[in-house]
DONU-814037 format. One record per residue (C-alpha): residue in one letter; x, y, z. Coordinates in steps of 0.25 Angstrom, whole numbers, padded with zeros to 4 digits, always signed. Example, Ala and Ser with C-alpha at 12.3 -4.5 7.8 and 13.67 -1.06 7.14 Angstrom:
// DONU-814037
A+0049-0018+0031/S+0055-0004+0029/
//
This chain:
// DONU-814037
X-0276+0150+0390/X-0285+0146+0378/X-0298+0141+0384/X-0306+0143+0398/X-0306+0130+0401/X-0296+0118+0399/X-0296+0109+0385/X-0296+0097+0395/X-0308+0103+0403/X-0319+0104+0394/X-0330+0095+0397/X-0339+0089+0390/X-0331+0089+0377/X-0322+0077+0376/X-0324+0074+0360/X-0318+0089+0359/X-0308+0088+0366/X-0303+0074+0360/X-0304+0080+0347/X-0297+0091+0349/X-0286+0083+0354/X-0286+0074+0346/X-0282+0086+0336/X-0272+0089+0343/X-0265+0076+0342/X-0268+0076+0328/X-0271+0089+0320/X-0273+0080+0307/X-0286+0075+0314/X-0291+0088+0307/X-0298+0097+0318/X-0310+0098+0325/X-0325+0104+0325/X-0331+0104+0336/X-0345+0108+0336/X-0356+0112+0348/X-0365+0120+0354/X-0361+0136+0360/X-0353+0133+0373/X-0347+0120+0373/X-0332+0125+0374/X-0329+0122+0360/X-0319+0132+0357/X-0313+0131+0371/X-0311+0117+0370/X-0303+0121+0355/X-0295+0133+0362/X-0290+0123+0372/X-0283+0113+0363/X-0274+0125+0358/X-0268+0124+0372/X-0266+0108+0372/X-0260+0109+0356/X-0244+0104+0355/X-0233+0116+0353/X-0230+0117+0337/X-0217+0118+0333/X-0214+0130+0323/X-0204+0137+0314/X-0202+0152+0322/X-0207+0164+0314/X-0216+0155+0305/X-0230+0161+0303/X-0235+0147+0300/X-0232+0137+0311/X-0222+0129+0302/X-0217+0117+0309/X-0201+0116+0311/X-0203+0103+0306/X-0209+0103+0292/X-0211+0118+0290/X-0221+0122+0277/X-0213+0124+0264/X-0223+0134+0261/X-0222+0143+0273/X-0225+0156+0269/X-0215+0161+0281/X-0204+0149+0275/X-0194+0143+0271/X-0193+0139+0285/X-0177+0137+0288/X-0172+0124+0296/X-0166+0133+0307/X-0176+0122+0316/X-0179+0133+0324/X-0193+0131+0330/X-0204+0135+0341/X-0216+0130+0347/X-0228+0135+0350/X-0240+0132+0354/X-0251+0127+0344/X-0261+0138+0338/X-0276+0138+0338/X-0280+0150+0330/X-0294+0152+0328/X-0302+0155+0316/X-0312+0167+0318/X-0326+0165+0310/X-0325+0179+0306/X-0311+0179+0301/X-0306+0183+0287/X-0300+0173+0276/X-0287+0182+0277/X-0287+0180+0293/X-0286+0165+0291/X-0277+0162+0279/X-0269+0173+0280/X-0267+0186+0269/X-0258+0196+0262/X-0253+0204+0274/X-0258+0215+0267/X-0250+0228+0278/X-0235+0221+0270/X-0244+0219+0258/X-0247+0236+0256/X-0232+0241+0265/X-0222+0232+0260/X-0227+0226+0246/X-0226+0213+0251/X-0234+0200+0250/X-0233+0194+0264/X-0245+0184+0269/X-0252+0184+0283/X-0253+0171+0290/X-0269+0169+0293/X-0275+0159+0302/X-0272+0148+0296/X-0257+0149+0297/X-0259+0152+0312/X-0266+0139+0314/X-0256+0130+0307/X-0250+0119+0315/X-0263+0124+0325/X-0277+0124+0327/X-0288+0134+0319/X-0298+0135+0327/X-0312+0140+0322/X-0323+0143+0331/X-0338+0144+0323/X-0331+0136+0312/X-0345+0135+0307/X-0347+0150+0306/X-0334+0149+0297/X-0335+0158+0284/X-0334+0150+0272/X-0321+0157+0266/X-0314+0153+0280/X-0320+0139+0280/X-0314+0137+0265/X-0301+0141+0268/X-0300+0131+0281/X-0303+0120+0273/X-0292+0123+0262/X-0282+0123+0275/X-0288+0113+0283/X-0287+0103+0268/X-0272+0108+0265/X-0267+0111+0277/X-0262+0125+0271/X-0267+0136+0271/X-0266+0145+0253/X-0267+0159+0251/X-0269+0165+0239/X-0276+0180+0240/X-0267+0195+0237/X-0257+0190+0232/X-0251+0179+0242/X-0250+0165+0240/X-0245+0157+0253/X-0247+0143+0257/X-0245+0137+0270/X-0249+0126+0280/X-0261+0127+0288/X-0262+0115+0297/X-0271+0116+0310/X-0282+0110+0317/X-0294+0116+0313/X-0303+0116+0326/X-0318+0123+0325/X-0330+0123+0335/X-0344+0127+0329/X-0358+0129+0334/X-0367+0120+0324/X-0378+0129+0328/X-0373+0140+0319/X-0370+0132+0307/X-0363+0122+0302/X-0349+0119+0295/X-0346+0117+0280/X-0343+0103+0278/X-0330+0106+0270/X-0326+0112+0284/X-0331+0101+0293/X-0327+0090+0288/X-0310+0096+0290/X-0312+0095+0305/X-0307+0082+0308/X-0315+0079+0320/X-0329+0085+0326/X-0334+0087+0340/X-0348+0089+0344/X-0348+0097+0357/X-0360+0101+0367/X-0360+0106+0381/X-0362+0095+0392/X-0376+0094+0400/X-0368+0088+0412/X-0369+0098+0423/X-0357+0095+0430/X-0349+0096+0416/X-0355+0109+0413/X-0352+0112+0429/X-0337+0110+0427/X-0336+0118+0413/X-0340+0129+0420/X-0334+0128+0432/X-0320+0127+0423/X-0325+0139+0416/X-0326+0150+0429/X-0315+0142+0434/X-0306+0148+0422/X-0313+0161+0422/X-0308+0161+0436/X-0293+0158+0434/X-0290+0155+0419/X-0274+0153+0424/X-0277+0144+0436/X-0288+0138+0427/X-0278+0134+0415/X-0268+0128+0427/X-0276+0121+0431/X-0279+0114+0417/X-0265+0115+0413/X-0258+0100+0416/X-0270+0094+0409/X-0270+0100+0397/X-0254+0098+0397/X-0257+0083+0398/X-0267+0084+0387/X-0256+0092+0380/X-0246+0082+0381/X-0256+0070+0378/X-0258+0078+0364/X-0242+0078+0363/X-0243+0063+0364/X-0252+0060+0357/X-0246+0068+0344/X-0233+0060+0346/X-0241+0047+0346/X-0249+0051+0334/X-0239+0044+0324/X-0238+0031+0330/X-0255+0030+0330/X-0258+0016+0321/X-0272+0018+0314/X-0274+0005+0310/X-0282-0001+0298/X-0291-0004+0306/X-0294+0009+0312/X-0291+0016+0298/X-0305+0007+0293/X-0312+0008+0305/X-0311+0025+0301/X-0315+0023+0287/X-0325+0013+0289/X-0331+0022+0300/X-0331+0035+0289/X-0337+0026+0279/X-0348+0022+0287/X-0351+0037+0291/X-0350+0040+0279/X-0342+0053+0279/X-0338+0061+0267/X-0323+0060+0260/X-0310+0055+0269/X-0307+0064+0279/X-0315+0058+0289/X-0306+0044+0287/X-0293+0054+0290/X-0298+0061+0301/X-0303+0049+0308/X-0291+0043+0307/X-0281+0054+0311/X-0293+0055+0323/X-0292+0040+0328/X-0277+0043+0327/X-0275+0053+0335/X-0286+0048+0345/X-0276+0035+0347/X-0266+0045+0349/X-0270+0054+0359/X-0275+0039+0366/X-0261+0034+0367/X-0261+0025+0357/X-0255+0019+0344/X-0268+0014+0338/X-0280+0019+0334/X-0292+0011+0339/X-0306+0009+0335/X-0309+0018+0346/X-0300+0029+0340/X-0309+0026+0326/X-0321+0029+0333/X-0318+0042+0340/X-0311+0047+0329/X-0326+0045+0320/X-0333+0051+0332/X-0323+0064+0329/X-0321+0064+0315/X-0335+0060+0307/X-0346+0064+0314/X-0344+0079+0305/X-0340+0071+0294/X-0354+0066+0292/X-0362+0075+0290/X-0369+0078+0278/X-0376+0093+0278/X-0378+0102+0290/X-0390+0097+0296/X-0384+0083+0299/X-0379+0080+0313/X-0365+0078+0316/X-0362+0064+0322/X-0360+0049+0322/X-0367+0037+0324/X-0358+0030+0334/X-0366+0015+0333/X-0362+0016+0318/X-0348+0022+0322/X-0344+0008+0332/X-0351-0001+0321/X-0341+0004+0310/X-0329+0004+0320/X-0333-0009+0326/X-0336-0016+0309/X-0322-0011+0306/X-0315-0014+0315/X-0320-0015+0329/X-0323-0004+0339/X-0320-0006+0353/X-0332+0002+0359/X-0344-0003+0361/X-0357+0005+0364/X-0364-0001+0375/X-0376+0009+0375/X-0382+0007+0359/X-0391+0017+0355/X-0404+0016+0363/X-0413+0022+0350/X-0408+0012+0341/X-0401+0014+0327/X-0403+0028+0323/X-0404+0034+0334/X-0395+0046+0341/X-0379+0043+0339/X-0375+0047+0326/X-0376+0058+0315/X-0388+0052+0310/X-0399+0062+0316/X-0413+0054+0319/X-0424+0059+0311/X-0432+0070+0314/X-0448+0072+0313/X-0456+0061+0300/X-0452+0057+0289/X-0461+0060+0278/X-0477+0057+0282/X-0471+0045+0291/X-0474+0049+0306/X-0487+0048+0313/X-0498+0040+0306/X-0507+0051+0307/X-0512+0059+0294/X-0510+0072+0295/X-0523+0083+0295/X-0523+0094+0284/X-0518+0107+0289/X-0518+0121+0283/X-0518+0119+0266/X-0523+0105+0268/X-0509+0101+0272/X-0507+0089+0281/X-0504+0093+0297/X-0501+0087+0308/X-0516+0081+0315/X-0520+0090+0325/X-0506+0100+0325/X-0505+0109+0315/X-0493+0106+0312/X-0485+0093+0306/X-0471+0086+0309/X-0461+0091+0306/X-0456+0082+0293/X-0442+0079+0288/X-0435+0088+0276/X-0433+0082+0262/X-0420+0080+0259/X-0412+0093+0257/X-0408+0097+0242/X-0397+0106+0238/X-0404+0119+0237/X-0406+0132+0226/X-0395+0142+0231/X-0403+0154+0237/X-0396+0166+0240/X-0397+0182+0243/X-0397+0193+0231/X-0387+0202+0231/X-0375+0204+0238/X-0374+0205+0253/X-0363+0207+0263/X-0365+0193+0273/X-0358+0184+0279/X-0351+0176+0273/X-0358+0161+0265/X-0363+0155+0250/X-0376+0160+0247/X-0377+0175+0242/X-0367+0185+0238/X-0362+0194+0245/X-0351+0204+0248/X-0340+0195+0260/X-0328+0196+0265/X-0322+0183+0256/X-0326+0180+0243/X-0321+0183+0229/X-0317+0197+0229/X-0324+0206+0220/X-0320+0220+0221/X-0315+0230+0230/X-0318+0243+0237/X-0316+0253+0248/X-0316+0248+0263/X-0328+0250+0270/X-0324+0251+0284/X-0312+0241+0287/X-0304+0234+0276/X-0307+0220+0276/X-0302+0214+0263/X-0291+0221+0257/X-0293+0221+0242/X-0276+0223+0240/X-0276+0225+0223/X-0287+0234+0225/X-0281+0241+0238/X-0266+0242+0229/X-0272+0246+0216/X-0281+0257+0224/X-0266+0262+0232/X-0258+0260+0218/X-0259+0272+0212/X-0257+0282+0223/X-0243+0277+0228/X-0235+0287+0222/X-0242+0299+0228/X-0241+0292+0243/X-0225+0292+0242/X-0225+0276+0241/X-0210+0272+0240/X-0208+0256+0243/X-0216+0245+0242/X-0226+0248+0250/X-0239+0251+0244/X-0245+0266+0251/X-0261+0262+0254/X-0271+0271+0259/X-0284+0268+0268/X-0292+0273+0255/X-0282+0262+0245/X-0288+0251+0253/X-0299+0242+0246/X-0309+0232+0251/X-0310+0218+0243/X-0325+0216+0239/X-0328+0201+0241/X-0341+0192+0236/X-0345+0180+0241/X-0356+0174+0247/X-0364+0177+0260/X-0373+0167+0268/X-0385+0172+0270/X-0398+0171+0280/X-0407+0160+0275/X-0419+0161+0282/X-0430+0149+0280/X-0446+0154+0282/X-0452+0141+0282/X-0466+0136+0282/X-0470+0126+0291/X-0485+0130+0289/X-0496+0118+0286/X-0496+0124+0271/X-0483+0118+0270/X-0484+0106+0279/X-0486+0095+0270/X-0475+0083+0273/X-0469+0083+0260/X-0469+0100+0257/X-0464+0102+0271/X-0453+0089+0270/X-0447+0097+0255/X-0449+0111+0260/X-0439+0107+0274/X-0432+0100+0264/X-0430+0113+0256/X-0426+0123+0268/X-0416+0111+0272/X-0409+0113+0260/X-0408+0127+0260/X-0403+0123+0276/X-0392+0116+0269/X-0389+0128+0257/X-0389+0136+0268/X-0379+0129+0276/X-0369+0129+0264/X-0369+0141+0261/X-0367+0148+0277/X-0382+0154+0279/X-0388+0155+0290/X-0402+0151+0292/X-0414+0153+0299/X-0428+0148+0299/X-0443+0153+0300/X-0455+0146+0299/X-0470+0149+0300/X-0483+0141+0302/X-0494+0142+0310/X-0497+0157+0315/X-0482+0161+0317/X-0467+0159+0311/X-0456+0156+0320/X-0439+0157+0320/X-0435+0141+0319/X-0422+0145+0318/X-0416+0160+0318/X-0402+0163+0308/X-0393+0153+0312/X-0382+0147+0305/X-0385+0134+0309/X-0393+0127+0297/X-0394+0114+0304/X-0402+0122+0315/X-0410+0126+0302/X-0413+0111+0297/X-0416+0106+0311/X-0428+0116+0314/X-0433+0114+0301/X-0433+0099+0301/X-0442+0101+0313/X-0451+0113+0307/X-0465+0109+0311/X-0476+0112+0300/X-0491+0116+0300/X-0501+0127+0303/X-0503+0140+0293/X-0495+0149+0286/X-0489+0163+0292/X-0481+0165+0282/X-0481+0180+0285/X-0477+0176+0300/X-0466+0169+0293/X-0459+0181+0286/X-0462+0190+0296/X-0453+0181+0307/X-0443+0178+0296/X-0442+0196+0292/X-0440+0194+0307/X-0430+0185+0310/X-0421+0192+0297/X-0422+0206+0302/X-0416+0201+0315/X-0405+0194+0309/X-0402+0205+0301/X-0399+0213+0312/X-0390+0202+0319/X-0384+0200+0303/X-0387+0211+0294/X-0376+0206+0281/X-0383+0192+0280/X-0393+0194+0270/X-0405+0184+0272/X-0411+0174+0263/X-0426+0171+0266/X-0432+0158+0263/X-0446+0156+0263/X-0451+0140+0264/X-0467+0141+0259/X-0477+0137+0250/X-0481+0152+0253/X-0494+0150+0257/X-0498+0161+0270/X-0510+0158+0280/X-0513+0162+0294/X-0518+0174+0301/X-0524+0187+0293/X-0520+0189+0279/X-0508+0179+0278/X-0504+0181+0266/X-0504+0197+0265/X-0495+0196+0278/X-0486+0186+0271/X-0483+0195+0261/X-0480+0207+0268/X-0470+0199+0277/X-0464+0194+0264/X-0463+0208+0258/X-0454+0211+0270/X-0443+0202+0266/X-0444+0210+0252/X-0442+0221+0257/X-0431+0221+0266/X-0424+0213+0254/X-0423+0200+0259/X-0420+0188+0250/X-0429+0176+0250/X-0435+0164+0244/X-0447+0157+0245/X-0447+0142+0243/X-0460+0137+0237/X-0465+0125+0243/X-0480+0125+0238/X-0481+0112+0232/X-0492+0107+0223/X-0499+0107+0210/X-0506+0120+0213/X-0497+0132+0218/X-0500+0145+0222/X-0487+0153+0221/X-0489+0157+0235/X-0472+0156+0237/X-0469+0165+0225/X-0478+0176+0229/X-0472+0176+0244/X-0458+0175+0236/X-0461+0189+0230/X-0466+0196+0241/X-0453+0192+0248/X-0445+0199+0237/X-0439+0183+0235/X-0440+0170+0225/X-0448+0157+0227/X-0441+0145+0225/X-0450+0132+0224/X-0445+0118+0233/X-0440+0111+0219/X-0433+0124+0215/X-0426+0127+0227/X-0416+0114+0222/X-0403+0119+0216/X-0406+0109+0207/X-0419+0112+0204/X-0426+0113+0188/X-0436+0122+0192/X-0425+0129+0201/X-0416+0133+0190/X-0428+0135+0179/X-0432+0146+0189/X-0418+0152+0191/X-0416+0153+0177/X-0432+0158+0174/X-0427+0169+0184/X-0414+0173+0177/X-0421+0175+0166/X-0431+0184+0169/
//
């Protein structure tokens, strides 16, 4: 038993469970994301579909699923003879663990026969578990990068190639790549999100009665999971044998050319990236004619099949929405082709509102707004009448940002901004364990044992090794670090067009950050205190969204600002003490409020310094007459200042300055 609740008994998720079937029927389709909040029964849901999954035929003794039928010329465990002998067995879902290591997954030198026997034999690793079967990934988004690589090389060829200590093998490694994530801890790589065919958004219901039945099935299986399972079991043998009919239908399914240009019109006009939106749309529409009953694919199969397959597919950088416009969608059908459905309740806001991926604009644009014309606050900038404080204003238009990174070499998790000593990476060295033996470097462990071989009586091919022969491979690569913004919203910097560029700038070290596998977190100050907008998280879109509604106005405590920021990275030291932190400081440097501002400023700045904390400070005094107030703040901080124009990787002034630096 595989799920406390029955696959046919989850309520609430219907676009789930078609996908997944739909899967089933096909597994070119391509897979399945499926993403919402904590507690919706997402990996419940995947777990159940293992139980519904065909029986696979395969070759007995074969370590890698080869089929009886066409069996894998390349089988590391082949030639495979034409006795015909076969056994069935029930389809696989292997999971993929966030934490697990690249050997776990591809599979290694089985290093025991490696050392006793002299002989090069490989380990099978996940992914030849999961062939002809489902991987299934839980947190996909909290995937390392080295796994996430290697999943795209598989998923692309359908085969799995190792090369590392000595072995070279080859083989197939065909399965349906299932994943359930959280979008509130992060987001995926757009390499990886765009090879799951289909995507499902799920959330919990707010119908009572709904809510009242999961739970009810819930203690009901607690109770008697046996008599629960029995109760569910001539269900989910229909549903099995409706996936059986299906699969034998498949082949007969006509997708016209009709349907085939009602699919690229539709990926035209939504403007997807490259092909494989076309493919999995039609594999999609197939299949969903299929599990229906029927021979032809119809503009209703078209339609659903979008619902599933592009709504991913379109977006452009973390901080869009997934999703489609429906209006557009039946438009498109209906222009090339005709679409059967109607929708008799149009949008009661009119064009532009709710529907689709297109978010509706938040907070002005630019001055437009209220016809008022704003007082003079603190420093003779422009306030809201009467508030203290402005609207919040729009960001300029991100900009691919200056790579800012962490000095010297830490130990963190692994990501792409500083260096540092991780478990994958290019090896560099070796040395003795310290504490348990992760990764074995093998010439280094051999050369270490060589020389001692006569005087431990070694007869035979086996190589004698000793606990104190064993090395440690010594691995760089990149770690991602802790980013946190210290933003001012204060009145200094409230003018519309600073505060529009300055947003603009912090969204783009959002963006830099999301790429290379930070977490983030954000603290701003104005008025007479600072607070947390948003304590470390990984989810950068969080980030962009409570920034996009920063409010502005009032004085400066700039020295409130770093003391809560000191704060919040002394506590996520203690929750994370290997991620090194990456402080960015978003001001024009300018300190006012409460007694002696500035002297305070600085002795909260000198902090940072000393407990060896890397930072930045982005300039963004602006005018003809500047005071230099960010690059003294920069100083006390132990850190560099950075002006808005050179923190553009592309910026004149950017690289005159690294090189200026170099130099001296």
């Amino acid at each position: 038993m595989t799920t406390p609740f029955p696959f046919t008994a989850v309520v609430g998720q219907d676009d789930l469970r078609l996908a997944l079937l739909l899967n089933a029927v096909s597994p070119a389709v391509g897979g399945v994301l499926v993403r919402g909040e904590k507690g919706t029964a997402k990996s419940t849901a995947v777990r159940a579909l293992s139980a519904l999954m065909p029986q696979v035929p395969v070759i007995p003794g074969c370590r890698f699923s080869c089929d009886p039928a066409s069996p894998d010329p390349a089988c590391p465990d082949g030639p495979h003879e034409e006795t015909g002998a076969t056994t069935r067995r029930p389809a696989r879902m292997v999971e993929l663990p966030v934490g697990a290591s690249e050997d776990r997954l591809v599979g290694a030198l089985d290093i025991e026969r490696a050392l006793a026997e002299g002989v090069k034999a490989f380990e099978p690793g996940l992914l030849a578990d999961a062939h002809r079967g489902i991987l299934y990934v839980d947190e996909v988004n909290l995937l390392h990068d080295h796994l996430v690589d290697l999943l795209l090389d598989a998923a692309a060829m359908g085969a799995s190639y190792v090369e590392r200590e000595g072995v070279s093998v080859r083989h197939a490694a065909r399965f349906l790549l299932v994943g359930t994530m959280n979008p509130e801890e992060g987001e995926l790589r757009p390499q990886l999100l765009d090879r799951f065919g289909l995507t499902v958004e799920v959330a919990a219901s707010r119908e009572p009665d709904q809510r009242v039945e999961v739970v009810r099935r819930r203690l009901a299986y607690d109770d008697d999971p046996a008599a629960f399972a029995a109760r569910w079991a001539d269900e989910e043998a229909a549903v099995r044998q409706r996936i059986v009919a299906a699969r034998e239908l498949l082949p007969s399914v006509r997708l016209g050319d009709g349907a085939l240009r009602q699919i690229a019109a539709t990926c035209a006009a939504f403007e997807v990236d490259g092909m494989r939106a076309d493919i999995v749309m039609a594999r999609t529409a197939t299949a969903l004619a299929a599990w229906a009953g029927r021979t032809d694919v119809l503009a209703e199969d078209v339609r659903q099949a979008a619902l599933l397959a592009l709504p991913h597919r379109r977006r452009r950088n973390p901080f869009d929405a997934p999703g489609l416009d429906e209006d557009k969608l039946d438009e498109t059908l209906e222009e090339f082709g005709g679409s059967e459905e109607e929708d008799p309740d149009p949008d009661p806001d009119g064009p532009g509102g709710g529907g689709g991926g297109q978010p509706p604009s938040e907070g002005p644009q630019g001055d437009g707004g209220s016809g008022a014309r704003p007082e003079a606050g603190e420093d003779g900038e422009p306030q809201a009448s009467g508030a203290g404080e402005q609207t919040p204003v729009r960001a300029s238009e991100p900009f691919r940002a200056k790579v800012l990174s962490v000095p010297g070499i830490g130990e963190g998790a692994a990501g792409r901004r500083s260096r540092a000593r991780t478990e994958h990476g290019r090896t560099t060295g070796a040395r003795r364990p310290q504490g348990a033996l992760t990764k074995l470097h093998l010439a280094a462990t051999v050369q270490a044992a060589a020389p001692h071989q006569r005087a431990r009586g070694r007869s035979g091919r086996g190589l004698v090794v000793r606990r104190d022969d064993l090395r440690q491979a010594v691995r760089e690569g990149r770690e991602g670090n802790l980013v946190l913004f210290v933003v001012d919203a204060s009145g200094s910097m409230a003018a519309r067009q600073r505060m529009s560029a300055v947003k603009g700038a912090v969204l783009s070290l959002l963006l830099d950050a999301y790429q290379r596998r930070d977490k983030v977190g954000l603290v701003t100050f104005r008025g007479s205190a600072a607070d947390v907008a948003l304590p470390p998280t990984s989810s950068v879109d969080a980030a962009a969204a409570r920034l996009e509604s920063l409010p502005t106005g009032g004085r400066t405590p700039l020295a409130a600002g770093l003391l809560r920021a000191h704060e919040v990275l002394r506590v996520e030291r203690l929750r994370d003490p290997a991620r090194r932190a990456l402080v960015v400081v978003v001001t024009d440097g300018r300190a006012t409020g409460g007694p002696e501002p500035v002297v305070l400023a600085g002795r909260a700045a000198r902090l940072f310094a000393a407990d060896g904390v890397a930072s930045v400070v982005v300039d963004c005094e602006s005018g003809p007459v500047r005071l230099g107030l960010a690059g003294q703040l920069a100083g006390e901080l132990g850190g560099t200042a950075v002006t808005l124009d050179e923190l553009r990787a592309d910026s004149i002034a950017g690289l005159v300055k690294d090189v200026q630096r170099r130099a001296a």
